[in-house]
C-alpha positions as CSV (number, residue, x, y, z in Angstrom):
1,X,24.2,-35.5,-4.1
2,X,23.9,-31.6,-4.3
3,X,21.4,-29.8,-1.6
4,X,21.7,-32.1,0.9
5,X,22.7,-32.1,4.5
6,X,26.2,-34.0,4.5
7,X,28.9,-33.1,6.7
8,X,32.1,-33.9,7.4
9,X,34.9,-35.6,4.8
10,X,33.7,-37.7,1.8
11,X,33.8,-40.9,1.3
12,X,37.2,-42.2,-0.2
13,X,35.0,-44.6,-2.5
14,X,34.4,-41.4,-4.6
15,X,37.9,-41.6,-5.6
16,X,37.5,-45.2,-7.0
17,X,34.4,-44.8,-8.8
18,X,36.3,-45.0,-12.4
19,X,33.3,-44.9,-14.7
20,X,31.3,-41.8,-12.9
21,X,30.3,-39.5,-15.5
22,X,28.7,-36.6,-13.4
23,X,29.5,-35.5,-9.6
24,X,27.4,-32.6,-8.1
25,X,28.8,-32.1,-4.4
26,X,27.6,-28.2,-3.6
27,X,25.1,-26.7,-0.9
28,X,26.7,-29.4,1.5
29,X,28.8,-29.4,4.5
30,X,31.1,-31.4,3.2
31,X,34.9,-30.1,4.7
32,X,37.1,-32.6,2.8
33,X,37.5,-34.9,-0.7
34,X,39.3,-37.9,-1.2
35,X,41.4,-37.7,-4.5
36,X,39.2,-37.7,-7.1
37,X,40.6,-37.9,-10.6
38,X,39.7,-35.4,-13.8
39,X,36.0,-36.5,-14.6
40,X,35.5,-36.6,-18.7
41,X,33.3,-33.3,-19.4
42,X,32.2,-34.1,-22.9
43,X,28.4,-34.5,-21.1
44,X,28.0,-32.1,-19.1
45,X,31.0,-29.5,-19.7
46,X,31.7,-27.7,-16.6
47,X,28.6,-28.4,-14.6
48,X,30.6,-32.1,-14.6
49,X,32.1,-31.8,-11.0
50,X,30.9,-29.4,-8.8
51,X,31.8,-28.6,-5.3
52,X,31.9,-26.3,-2.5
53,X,34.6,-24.6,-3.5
54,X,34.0,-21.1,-4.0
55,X,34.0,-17.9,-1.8
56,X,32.5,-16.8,0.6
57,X,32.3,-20.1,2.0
58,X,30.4,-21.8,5.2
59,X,33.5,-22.9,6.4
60,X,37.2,-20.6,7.7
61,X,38.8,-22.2,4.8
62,X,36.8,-22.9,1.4
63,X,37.2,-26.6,0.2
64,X,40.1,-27.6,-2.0
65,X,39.4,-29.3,-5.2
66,X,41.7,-28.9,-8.0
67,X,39.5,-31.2,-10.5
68,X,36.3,-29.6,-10.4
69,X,34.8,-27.5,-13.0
70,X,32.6,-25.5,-10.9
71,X,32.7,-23.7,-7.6
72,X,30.4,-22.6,-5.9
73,X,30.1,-20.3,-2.6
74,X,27.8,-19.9,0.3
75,X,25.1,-17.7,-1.4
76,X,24.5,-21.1,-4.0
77,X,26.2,-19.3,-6.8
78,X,29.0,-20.5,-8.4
79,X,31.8,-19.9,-11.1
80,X,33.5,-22.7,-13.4
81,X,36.7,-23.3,-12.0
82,X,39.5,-23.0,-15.8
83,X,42.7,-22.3,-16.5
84,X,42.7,-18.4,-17.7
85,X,44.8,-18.2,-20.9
86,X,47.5,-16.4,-19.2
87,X,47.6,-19.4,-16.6
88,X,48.0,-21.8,-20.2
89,X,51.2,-19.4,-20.6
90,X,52.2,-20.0,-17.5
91,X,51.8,-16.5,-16.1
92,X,49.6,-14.9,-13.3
93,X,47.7,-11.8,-14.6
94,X,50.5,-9.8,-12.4
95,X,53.5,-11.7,-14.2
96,X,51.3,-10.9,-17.7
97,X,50.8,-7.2,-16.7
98,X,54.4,-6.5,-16.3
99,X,55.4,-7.9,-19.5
100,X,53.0,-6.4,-21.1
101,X,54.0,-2.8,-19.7
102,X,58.0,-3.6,-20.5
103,X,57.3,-5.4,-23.9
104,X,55.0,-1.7,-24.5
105,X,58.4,0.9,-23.3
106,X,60.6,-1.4,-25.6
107,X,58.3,-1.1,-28.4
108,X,58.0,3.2,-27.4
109,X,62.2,3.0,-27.1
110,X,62.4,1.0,-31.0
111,X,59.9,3.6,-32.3
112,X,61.7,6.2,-31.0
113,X,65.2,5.3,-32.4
114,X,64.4,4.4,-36.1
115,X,62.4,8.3,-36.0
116,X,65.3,9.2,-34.8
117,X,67.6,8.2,-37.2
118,X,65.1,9.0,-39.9
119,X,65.1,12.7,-38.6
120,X,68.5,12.8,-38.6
121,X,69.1,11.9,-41.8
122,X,66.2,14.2,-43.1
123,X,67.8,16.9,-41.3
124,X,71.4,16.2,-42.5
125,X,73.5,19.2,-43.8
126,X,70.4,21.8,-43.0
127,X,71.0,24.7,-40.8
128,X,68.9,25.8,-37.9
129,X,67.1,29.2,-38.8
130,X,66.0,30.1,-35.4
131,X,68.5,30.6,-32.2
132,X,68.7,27.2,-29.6
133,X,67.1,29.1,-27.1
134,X,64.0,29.4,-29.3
135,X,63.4,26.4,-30.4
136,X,63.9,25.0,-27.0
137,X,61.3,27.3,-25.8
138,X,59.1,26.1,-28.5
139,X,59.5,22.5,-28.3
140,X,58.8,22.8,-24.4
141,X,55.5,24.8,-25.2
142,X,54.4,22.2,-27.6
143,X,55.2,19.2,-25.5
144,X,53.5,21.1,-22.4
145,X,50.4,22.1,-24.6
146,X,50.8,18.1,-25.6
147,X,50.3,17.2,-22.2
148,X,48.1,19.3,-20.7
149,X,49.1,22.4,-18.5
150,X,46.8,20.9,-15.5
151,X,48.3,17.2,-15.6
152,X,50.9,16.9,-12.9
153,X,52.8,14.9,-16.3
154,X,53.5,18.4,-17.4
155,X,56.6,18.6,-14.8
156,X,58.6,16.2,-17.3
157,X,59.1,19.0,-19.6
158,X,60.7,20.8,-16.8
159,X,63.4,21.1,-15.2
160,X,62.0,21.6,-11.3
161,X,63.4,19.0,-9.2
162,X,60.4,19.1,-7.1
163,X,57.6,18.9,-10.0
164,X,59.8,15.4,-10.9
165,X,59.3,14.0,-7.5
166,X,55.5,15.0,-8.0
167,X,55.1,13.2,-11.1
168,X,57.1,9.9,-10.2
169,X,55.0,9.6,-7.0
170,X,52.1,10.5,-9.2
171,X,53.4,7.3,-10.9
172,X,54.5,5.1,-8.1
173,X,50.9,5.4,-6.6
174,X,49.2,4.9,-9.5
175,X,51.1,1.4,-10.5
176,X,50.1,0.7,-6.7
177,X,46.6,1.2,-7.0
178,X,47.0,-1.1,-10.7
179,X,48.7,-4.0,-8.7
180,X,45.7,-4.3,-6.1
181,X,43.1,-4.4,-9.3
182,X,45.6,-7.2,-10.8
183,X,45.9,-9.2,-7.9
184,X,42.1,-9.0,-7.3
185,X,41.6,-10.5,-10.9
186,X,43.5,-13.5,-10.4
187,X,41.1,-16.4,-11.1
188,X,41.6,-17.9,-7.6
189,X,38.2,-18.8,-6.9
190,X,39.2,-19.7,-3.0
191,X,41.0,-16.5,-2.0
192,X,38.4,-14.4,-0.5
193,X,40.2,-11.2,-1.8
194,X,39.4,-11.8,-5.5
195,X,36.6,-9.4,-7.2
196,X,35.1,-12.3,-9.4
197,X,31.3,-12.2,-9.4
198,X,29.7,-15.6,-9.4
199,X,26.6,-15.9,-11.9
200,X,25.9,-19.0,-12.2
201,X,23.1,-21.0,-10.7
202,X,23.4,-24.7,-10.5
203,X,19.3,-25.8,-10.2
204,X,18.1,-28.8,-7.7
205,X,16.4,-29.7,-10.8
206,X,18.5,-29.8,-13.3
207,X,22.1,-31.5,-13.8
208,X,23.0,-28.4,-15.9
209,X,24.6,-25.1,-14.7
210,X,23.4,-22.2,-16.0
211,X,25.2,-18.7,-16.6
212,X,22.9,-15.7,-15.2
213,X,25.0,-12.9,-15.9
214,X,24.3,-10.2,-17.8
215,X,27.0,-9.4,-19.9
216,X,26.7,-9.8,-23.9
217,X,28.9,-9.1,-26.6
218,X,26.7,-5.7,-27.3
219,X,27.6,-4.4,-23.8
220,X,31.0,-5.5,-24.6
221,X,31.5,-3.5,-27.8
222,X,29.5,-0.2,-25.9
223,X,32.3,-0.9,-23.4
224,X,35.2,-0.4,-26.0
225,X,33.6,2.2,-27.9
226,X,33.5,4.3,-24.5
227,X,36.7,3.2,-23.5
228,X,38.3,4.1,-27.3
229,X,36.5,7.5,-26.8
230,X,37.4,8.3,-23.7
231,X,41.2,7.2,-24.2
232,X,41.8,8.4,-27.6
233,X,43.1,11.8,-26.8
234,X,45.2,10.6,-24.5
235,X,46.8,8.3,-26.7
236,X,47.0,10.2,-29.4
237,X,48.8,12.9,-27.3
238,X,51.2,10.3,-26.1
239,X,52.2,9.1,-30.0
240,X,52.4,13.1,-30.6
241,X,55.4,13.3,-28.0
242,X,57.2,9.6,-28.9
243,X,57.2,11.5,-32.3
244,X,58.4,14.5,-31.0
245,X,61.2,12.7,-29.0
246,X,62.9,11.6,-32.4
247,X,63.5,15.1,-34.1
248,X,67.3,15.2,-33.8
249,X,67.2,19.1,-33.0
250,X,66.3,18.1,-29.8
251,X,69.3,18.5,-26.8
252,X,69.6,14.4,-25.4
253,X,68.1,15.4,-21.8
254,X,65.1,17.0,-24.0
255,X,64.1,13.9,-25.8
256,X,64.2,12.0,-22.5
257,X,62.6,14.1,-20.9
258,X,59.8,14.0,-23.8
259,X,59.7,10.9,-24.2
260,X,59.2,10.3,-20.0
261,X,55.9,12.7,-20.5
């Protein structure tokens, strides 16, 4: 029933049809569906039930289907309409993100306290050899150096009021600018804001769906190896000032203000 000129609602026989096996609705004008149940995709996998569902869409408002596999938009591409795994946890990718970034500052803070107490004990009963002052100065030189004298981070290892404001606006922007690419991830293949490229191609010959993208696993592993590269000093600079968080020497404002940067 694809590619064809229907308008208006379906039927409400579709809904009945307890033994249909394969239901191909796109590249109509079709602006409502009766309740069609789950169809069984062990045929046709998710080319099993597939609608106009998609964005952009013909219509103001893209048609709801909650059963279909696939969704397609106005341009006759379309995306298979699943469950992302954090959606099978129960989670938006927002809701994911954020416990992902607390569950990563509880494991920095655990990290942080058992080097702690390790340093402390390590250091138990041993004198200092060079003046406070000193090794103050010394430990802010290495955590700047750490950091990077041109990063706007570097004003965590100060105490400048002002260069604090900097950085946590620094900050607040930059979790801003994170939530938009969040929310435009969401798998919400009817909100018109999502950044999901549809690549697959549903044929007027064939029953079968087709993926046209162009992404492999090879691309994927260039993509980590670049991403490892590029990253890798960074985080490697960021273990090198958890670690130096934990000596003991340090005054308490110092470590937090170490382990912050």
């Amino acid at each position: 029933l694809s590619y064809n000129a229907f308008t208006g609602a379906a039927p409400e026989g579709l809904g009945e049809l307890t033994q249909m096996k394969l239901l191909q609705l796109q590249s109509n004008r079709l602006t409502e569906l009766p309740n069609i149940p789950e169809l069984d995709e062990s045929l046709y996998n998710t080319s099993t039930f597939v609608t106009d569902c998609g964005v952009p869409s013909a219509f103001d408002k893209p048609l709801e289907c909650d059963n279909c596999t696939m969704c397609c938009n106005a341009n006759e591409y379309c995306y298979p309409q699943e469950d992302t795994r954090t959606v099978e946890w129960g989670m938006s990718y927002g809701t994911f993100a954020t416990a992902l970034f607390a569950g990563f500052v509880v494991l920095c803070c655990v990290v942080v306290f058992f080097l702690y107490l390790f340093s402390k004990r390590k250091n138990r009963g041993k004198a200092l050899t060079m003046s406070m002052d000193l090794i103050l100065k010394k430990d802010d030189l290495y955590a700047l150096s750490t950091i990077g004298k041109n990063s706007v981070y570097s004003y965590f290892v100060t105490n400048q009021v002002v260069g604090w404001l900097l950085a946590m606006t620094t900050i607040g922007l930059q979790v801003v600018i994170l939530a938009v690419f969040v929310k435009a991830s969401e798998a919400n293949l009817q909100d018109d804001a999502i950044d999901i490229q549809f690549t697959w191609k549903c044929p007027r010959d064939s029953d079968v769906c087709e993926d046209q993208g162009d992404l492999t696993k090879a691309g994927w592993a260039i993509f980590s190896v670049l991403m490892i590269a590029y990253l890798a000093k960074d985080v490697i600079s960021g273990c090198k000032l958890i670690y130096h968080s934990s000596k003991s020497r340090h005054l308490l404002r110092s470590r937090i203000r170490y382990f912050i940067g």
